[in-house]
C-alpha positions as CSV (number, residue, x, y, z in Angstrom):
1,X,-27.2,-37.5,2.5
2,X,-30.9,-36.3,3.0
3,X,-32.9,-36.9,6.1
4,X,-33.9,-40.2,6.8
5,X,-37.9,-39.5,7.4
6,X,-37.7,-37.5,4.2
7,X,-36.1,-39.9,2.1
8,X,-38.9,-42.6,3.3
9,X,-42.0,-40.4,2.7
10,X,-44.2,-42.9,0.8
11,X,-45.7,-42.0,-2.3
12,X,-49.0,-43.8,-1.7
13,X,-50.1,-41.9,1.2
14,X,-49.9,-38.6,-0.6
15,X,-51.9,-39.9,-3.8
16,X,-54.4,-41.0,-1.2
17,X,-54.5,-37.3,0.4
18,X,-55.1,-35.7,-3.2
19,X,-57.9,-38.6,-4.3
20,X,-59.8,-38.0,-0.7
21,X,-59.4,-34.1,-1.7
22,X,-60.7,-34.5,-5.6
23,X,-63.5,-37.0,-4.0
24,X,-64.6,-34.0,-1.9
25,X,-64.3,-31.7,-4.4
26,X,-66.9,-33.5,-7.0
27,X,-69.3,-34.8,-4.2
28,X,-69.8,-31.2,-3.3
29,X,-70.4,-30.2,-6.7
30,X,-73.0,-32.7,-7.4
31,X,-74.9,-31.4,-4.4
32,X,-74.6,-27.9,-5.4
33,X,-76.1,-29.0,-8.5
34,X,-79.0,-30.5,-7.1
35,X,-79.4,-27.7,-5.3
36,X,-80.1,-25.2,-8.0
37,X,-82.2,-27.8,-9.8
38,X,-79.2,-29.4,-11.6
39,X,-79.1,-33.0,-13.1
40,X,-77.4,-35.6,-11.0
41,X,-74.3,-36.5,-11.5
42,X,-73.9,-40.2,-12.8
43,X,-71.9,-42.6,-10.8
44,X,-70.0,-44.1,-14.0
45,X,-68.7,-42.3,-16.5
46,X,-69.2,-38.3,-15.4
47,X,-68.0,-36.8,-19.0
48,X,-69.8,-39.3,-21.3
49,X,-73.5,-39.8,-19.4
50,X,-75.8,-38.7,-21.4
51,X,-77.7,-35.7,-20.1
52,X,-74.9,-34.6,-18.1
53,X,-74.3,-30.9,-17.8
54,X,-71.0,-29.6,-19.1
55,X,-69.9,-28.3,-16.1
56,X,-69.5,-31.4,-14.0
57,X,-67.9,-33.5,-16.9
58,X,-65.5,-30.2,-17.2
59,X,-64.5,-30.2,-13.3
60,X,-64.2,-34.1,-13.2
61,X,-61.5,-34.1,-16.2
62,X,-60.2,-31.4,-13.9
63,X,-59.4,-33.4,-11.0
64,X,-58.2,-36.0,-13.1
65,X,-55.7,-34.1,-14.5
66,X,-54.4,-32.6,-11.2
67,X,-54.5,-36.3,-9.7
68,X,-52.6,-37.4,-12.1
69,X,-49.9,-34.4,-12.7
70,X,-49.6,-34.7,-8.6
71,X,-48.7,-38.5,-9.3
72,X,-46.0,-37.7,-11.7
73,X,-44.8,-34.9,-9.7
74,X,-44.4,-36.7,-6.8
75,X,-42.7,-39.7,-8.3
76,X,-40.1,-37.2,-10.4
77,X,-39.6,-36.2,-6.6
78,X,-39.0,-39.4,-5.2
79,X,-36.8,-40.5,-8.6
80,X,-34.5,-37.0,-8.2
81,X,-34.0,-38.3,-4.4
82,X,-32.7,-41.9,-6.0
83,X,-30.7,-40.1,-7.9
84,X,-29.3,-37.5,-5.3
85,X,-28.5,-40.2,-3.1
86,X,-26.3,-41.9,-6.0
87,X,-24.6,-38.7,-6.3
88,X,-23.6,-39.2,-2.8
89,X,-22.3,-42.3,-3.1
90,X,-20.0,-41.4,-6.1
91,X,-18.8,-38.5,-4.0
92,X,-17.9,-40.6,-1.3
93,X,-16.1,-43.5,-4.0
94,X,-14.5,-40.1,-5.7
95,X,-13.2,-39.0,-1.9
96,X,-12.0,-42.9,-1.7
97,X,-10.0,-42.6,-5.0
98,X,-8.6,-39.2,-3.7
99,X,-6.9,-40.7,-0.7
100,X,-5.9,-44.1,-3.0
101,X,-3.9,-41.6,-4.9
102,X,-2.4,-39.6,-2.3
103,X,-1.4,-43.1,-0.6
104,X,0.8,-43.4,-4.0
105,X,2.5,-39.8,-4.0
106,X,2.9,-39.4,-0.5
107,X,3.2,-43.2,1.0
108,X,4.4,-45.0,-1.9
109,X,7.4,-42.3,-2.6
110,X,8.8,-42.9,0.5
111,X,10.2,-45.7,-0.8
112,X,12.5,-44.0,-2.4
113,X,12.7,-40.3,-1.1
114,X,14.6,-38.8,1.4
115,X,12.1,-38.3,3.5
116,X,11.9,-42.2,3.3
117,X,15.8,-42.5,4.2
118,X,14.7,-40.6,7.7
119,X,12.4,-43.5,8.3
120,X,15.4,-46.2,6.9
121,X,17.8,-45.3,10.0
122,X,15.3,-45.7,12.6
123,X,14.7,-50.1,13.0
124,X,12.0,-49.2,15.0
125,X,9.9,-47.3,12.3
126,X,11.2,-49.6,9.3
127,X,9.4,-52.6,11.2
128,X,6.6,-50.0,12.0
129,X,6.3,-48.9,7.9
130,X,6.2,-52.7,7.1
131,X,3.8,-53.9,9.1
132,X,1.3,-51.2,8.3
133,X,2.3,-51.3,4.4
134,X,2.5,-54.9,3.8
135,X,0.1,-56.0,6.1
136,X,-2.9,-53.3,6.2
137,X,-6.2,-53.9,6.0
138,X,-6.7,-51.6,2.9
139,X,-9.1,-52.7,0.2
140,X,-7.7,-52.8,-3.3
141,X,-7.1,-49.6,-5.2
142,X,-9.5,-51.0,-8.0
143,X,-12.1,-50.8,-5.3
144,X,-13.8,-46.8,-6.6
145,X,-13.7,-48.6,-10.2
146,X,-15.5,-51.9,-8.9
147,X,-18.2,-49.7,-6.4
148,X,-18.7,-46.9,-9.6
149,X,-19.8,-50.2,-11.8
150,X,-22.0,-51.5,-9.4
151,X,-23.8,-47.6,-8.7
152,X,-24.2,-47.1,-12.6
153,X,-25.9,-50.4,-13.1
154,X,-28.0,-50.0,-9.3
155,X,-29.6,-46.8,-10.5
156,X,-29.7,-47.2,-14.2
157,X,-33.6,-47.5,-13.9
158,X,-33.9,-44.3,-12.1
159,X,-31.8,-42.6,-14.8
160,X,-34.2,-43.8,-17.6
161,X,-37.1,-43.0,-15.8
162,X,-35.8,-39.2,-14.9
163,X,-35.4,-38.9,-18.9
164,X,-38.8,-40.2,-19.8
165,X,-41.8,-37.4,-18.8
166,X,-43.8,-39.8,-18.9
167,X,-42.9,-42.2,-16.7
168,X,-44.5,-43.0,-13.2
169,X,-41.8,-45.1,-11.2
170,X,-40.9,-45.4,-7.9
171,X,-38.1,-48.0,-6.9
172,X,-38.5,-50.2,-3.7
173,X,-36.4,-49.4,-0.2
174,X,-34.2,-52.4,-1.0
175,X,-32.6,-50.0,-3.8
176,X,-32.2,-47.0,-0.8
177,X,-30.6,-50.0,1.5
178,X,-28.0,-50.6,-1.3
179,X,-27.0,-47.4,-2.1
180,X,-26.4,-47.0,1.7
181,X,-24.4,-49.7,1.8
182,X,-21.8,-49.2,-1.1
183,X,-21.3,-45.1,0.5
184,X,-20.9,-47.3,3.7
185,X,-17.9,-49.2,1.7
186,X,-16.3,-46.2,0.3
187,X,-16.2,-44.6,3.4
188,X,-14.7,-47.1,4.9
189,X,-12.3,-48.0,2.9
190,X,-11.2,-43.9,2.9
191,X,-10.7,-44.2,6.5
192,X,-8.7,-47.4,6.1
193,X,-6.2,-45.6,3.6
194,X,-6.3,-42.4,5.5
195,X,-5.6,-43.7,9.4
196,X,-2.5,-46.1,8.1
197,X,-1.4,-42.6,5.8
198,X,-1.8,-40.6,9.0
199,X,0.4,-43.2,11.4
200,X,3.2,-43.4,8.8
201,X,3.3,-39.9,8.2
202,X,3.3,-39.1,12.1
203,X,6.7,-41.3,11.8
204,X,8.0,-39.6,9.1
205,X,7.3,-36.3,11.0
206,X,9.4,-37.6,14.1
207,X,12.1,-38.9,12.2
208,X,13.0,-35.7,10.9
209,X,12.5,-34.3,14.6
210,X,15.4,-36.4,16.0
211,X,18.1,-34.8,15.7
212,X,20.5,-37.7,16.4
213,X,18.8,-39.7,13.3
214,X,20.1,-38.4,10.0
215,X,18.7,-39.8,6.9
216,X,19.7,-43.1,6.0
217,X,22.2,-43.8,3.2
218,X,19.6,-46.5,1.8
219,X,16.8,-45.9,0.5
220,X,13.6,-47.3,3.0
221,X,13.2,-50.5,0.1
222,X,16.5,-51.2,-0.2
223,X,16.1,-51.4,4.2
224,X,13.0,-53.1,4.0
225,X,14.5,-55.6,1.0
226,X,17.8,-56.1,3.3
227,X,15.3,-56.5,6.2
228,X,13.3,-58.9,4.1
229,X,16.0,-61.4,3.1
230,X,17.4,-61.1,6.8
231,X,14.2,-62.2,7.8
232,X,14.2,-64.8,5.0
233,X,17.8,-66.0,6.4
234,X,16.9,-66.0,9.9
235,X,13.6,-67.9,8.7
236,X,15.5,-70.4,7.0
237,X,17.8,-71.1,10.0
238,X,15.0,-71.5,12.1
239,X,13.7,-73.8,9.3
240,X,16.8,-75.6,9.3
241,X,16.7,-76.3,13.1
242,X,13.1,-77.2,13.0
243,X,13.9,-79.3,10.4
244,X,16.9,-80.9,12.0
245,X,14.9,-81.2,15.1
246,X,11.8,-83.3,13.2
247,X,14.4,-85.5,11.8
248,X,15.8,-86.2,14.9
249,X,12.2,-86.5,16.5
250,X,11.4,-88.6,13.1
251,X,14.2,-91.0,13.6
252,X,13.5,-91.9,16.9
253,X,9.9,-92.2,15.9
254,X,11.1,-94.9,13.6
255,X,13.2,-96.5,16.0
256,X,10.0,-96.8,18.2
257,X,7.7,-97.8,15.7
258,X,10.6,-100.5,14.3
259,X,10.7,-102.2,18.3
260,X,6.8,-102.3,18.5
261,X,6.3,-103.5,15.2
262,X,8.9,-106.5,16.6
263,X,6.8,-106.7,19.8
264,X,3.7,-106.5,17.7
265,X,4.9,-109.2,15.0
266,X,5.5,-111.6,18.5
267,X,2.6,-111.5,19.7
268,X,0.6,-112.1,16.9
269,X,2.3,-115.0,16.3
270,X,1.6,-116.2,19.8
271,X,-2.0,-115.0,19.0
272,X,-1.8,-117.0,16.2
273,X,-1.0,-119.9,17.9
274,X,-3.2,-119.6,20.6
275,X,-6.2,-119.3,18.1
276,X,-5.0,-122.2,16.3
277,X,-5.4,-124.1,19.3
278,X,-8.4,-122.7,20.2
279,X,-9.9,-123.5,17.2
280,X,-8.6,-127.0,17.6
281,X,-10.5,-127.4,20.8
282,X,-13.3,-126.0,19.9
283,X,-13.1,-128.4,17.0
284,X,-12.7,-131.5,19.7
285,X,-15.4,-129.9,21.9
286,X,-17.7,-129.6,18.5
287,X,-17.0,-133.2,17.4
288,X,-17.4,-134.3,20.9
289,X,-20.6,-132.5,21.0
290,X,-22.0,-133.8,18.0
291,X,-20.8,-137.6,19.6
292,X,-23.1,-136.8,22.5
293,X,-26.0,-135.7,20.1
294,X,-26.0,-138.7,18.2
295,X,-25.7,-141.1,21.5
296,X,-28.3,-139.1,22.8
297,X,-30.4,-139.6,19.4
298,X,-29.5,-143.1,19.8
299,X,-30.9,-143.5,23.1
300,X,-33.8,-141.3,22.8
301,X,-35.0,-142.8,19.6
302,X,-34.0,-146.2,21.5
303,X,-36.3,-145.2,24.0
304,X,-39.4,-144.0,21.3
305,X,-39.2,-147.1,19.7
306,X,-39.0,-149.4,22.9
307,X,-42.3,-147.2,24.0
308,X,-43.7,-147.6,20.6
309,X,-43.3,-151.6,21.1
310,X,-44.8,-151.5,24.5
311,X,-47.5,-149.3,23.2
312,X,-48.3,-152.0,20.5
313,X,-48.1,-155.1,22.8
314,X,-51.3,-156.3,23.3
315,X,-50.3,-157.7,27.1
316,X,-49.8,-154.1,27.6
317,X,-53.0,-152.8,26.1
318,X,-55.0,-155.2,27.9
319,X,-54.1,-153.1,31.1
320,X,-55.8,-150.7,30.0
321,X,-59.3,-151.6,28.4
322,X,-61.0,-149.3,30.4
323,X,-60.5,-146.7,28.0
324,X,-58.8,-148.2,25.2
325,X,-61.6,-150.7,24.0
326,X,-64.5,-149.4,22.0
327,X,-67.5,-148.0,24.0
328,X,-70.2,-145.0,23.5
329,X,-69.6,-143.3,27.4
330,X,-67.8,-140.6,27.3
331,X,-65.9,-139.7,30.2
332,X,-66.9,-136.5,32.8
333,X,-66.6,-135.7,35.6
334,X,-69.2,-136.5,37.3
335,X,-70.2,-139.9,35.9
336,X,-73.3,-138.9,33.9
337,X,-75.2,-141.1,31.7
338,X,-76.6,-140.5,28.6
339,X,-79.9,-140.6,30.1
340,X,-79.1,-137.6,32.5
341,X,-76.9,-135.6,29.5
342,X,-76.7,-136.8,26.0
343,X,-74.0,-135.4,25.0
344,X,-71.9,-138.0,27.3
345,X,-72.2,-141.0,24.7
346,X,-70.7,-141.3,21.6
347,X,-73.1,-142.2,18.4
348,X,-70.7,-145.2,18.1
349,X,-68.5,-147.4,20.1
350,X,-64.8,-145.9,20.2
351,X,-61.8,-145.7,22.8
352,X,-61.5,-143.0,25.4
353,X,-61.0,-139.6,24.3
354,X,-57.8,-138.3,25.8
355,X,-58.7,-135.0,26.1
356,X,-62.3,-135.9,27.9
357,X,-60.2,-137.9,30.2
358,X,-58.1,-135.2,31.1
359,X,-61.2,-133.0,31.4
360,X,-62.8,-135.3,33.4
361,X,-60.2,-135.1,36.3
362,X,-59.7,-138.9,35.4
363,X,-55.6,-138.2,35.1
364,X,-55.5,-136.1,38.0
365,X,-53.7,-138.5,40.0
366,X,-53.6,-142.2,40.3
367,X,-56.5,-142.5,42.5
368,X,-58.9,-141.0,40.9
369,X,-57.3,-143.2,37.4
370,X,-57.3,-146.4,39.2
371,X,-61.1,-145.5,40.9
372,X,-62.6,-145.1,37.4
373,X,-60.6,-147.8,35.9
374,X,-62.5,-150.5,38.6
375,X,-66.0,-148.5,37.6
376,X,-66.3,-147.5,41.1
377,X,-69.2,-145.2,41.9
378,X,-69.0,-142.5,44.8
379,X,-72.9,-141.7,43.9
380,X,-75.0,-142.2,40.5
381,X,-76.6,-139.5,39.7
382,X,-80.3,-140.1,38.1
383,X,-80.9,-136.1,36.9
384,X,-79.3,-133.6,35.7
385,X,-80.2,-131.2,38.7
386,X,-78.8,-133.6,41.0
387,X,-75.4,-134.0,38.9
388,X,-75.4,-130.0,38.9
389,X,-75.8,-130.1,43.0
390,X,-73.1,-133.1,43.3
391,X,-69.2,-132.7,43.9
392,X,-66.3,-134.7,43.7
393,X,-64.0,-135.6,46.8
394,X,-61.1,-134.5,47.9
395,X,-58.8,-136.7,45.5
396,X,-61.1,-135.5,42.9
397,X,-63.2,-138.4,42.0
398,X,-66.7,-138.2,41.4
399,X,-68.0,-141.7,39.8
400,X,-66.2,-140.8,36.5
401,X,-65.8,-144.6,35.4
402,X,-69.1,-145.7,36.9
403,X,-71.4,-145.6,33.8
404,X,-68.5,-146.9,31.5
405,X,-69.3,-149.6,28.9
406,X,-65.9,-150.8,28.4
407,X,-64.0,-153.7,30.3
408,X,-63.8,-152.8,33.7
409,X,-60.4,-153.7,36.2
410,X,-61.6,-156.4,38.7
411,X,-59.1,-155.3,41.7
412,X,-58.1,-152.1,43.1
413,X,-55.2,-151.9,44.7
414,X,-55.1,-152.5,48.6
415,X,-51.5,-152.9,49.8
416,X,-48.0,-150.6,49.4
417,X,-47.2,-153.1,47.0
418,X,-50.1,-152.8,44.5
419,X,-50.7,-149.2,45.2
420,X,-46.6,-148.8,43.4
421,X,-48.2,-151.3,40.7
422,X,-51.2,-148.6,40.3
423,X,-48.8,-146.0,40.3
424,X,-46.9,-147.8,37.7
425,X,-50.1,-148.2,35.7
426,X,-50.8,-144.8,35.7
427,X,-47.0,-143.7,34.6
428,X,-47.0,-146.0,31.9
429,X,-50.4,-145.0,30.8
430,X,-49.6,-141.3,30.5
431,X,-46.5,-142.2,28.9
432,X,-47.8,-144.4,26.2
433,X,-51.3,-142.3,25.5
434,X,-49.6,-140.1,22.4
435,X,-48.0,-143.2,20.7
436,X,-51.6,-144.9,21.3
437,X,-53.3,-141.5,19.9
438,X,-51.2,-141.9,16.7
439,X,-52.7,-145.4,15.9
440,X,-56.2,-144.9,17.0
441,X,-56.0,-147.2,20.4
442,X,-57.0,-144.1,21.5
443,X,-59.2,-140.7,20.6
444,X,-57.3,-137.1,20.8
């Protein structure tokens, strides 16, 4: 095929050169024109301006022309090279059709030839023949017909363009790539023919050299048909024993899978059992469960409604009137009065709220509860900048109960004995204060 860098010489750059050149060729004239006192040349429409002299429009039309017969030129050029390269490629399928048919007069005939018998009496070059002809990597012998197709319809455009004078076509590279590769097929596929042609006739050549190998009295198929169904034989006997062998291997299999599926049917049986008595317990374990839950309900609800009797008693609540009966101080922790901060009285007499209790340190431990249950006062305080500069002590009391309006306690506890009745108090009262909350004894 052509050169490379003359196959790829693009069309666009030469119409380029030839516009820059007609360019050129009418700028100068328009100067030349001016020169001698000539009327400008237009920059639209050269032939048609009105005005224009005859000679430009003439010279334009010119160029034009030129441009355009150096376009067609060029792309006739580049079609012929299209077309050249085709040529190519059928040359190379027609050199690939060639060797398919010298592979049948020369190759094939050994089959039955004497030249063929030569081959027939040496094992060595019977096994040789086969494995080449049988098992070559040769395309099919339709292949020149298949690759002829596929050229014809690949540069059918070119064709059409080639016959039309007219025409200005140029096809892309990807057309150049494919004609490349189907020569790239045929060629290949010649040498495939041609180097297993040359190794079988370089056997045939030293058969006939040998002088202690005379020609066969079969012909090289009948050989390579006895060698064939020998083959098949010794194929089946191996068969045969690999058969016999898998049966063997097949009935031991089953004899192992027969035991294990004995072992495996045992033990889940035992399984079996074992889960049903599993299930049993955890049955037991469940209903023992639920036993517990409902004693525990039992005593739990034994115990709500025991607390929930206490909490109603009015013995009981009489304990605790220091924050239970209805008065307007509400508990901080400093004691203040309404006078010092309004915002510690109520607009109303209630009971204690819970939550100012808490607040107010009174719950903190049974000191300080007992302290502002008896109203005790560790110092009034008269202002609010004095409250602001007071503090408690260490238990935490600081007069909480002091300014209370509600029924004060009239002892404090003094001994071991009254201090575990205080503490008793103060148990119970914690206890009790959410069952008092939910009938409004007592304020959230």
């Amino acid at each position: 095929m052509t050169d490379e860098t003359s196959r790829r010489f693009g069309l666009p750059q030469v119409l380029a050169i030839v516009f820059a050149g007609a360019l050129l060729l009418l700028v100068g004239y328009s100067l030349f024109a001016n020169k001698w006192g000539a009327v400008t040349v237009a920059p639209v429409d050269v032939g048609s301006a009105p005005g224009a002299p005859q000679e430009v429009s003439e010279a334009a039309q010119h160029v034009m022309e030129s441009v355009e017969s150096e376009r067609r030129a060029l792309a006739k050029a580049r079609l012929l090279e299209f077309s050249q390269a085709a040529d190519e490629v059928n040359e190379a399928i027609d050199e690939l059709e060639a060797e398919i048919v010298s592979w049948k007069t020369e190759v094939e005939a050994l089959l039955e030839n004497d030249a063929g018998r030569f081959l027939a009496n040496n094992p060595t070059y019977v096994d040789a023949f086969h494995e080449i002809y049988n098992k070559g990597q040769r395309p099919s012998p339709k292949t020149p017909d298949r690759l002829r197709t596929v050229v014809a319809a690949a540069i059918e455009p070119v064709s059409n363009a080639l016959r039309n004078q007219e025409a200005i076509y140029t096809p892309d590279q990807s057309l150049w790539d494919h004609l490349d590769e189907l020569r790239t097929q045929a060629l290949e596929a010649t040498r495939s023919y041609r180097k297993d042609a040359r190794q079988i006739q370089s056997m045939v050549d030293a058969s006939r050299r040998d002088p202690s190998k005379a020609p066969a009295s079969r012909t090289l198929r009948e050989t390579l048909d006895s060698m064939a169904n020998r083959d098949a034989l010794e194929q089946a006997e191996a068969i045969a024993l690999v058969v016999e062998e898998e049966t063997r291997k097949a009935n031991k299999k089953l004899a192992q899978l027969e035991a294990e599926r004995v072992r495996n049917e045992a033990a889940r049986e035992l399984e079996k059992k074992r889960l049903q008595e599993e299930m049993k317990q955890r049955e037991a374990n469940r209903e023992l469960a639920r036993t517990r839950e409902e004693e525990q309900r039992k005593a739990e609800q034994a115990r709500i409604d025991a607390l929930q009797r206490r909490a109603a008693d009015p013995s009981v609540q009489a304990k605790y009137q220091p924050f239970l009966a209805k008065g307007t101080y509400r508990f901080n922790k400093l004691g203040l009065t309404a006078q010092v901060e309004p915002s510690y009285a109520y607009r109303y007499p209630r009971p204690a709220s819970y939550t100012d209790m808490q607040l107010a340190g009174v719950l903190k431990n049974v000191v300080v509860f007992c302290k502002t249950a008896a109203g005790q006062s560790k110092q009034h305080q008269t202002s609010i900048l004095a409250a602001r500069s007071a503090s408690v002590d260490r238990d935490g009391f600081g007069g909480q109960g002091y300014p209370n309006d509600r029924p004060k306690w009239n002892w404090y506890p003094q001994s071991e004995s009254e201090w575990k009745e205080a503490e008793a108090r103060y148990r119970e009262f914690i206890e009790l204060a959410p069952y008092w909350i939910k009938t409004g004894a007592l304020v959230p």
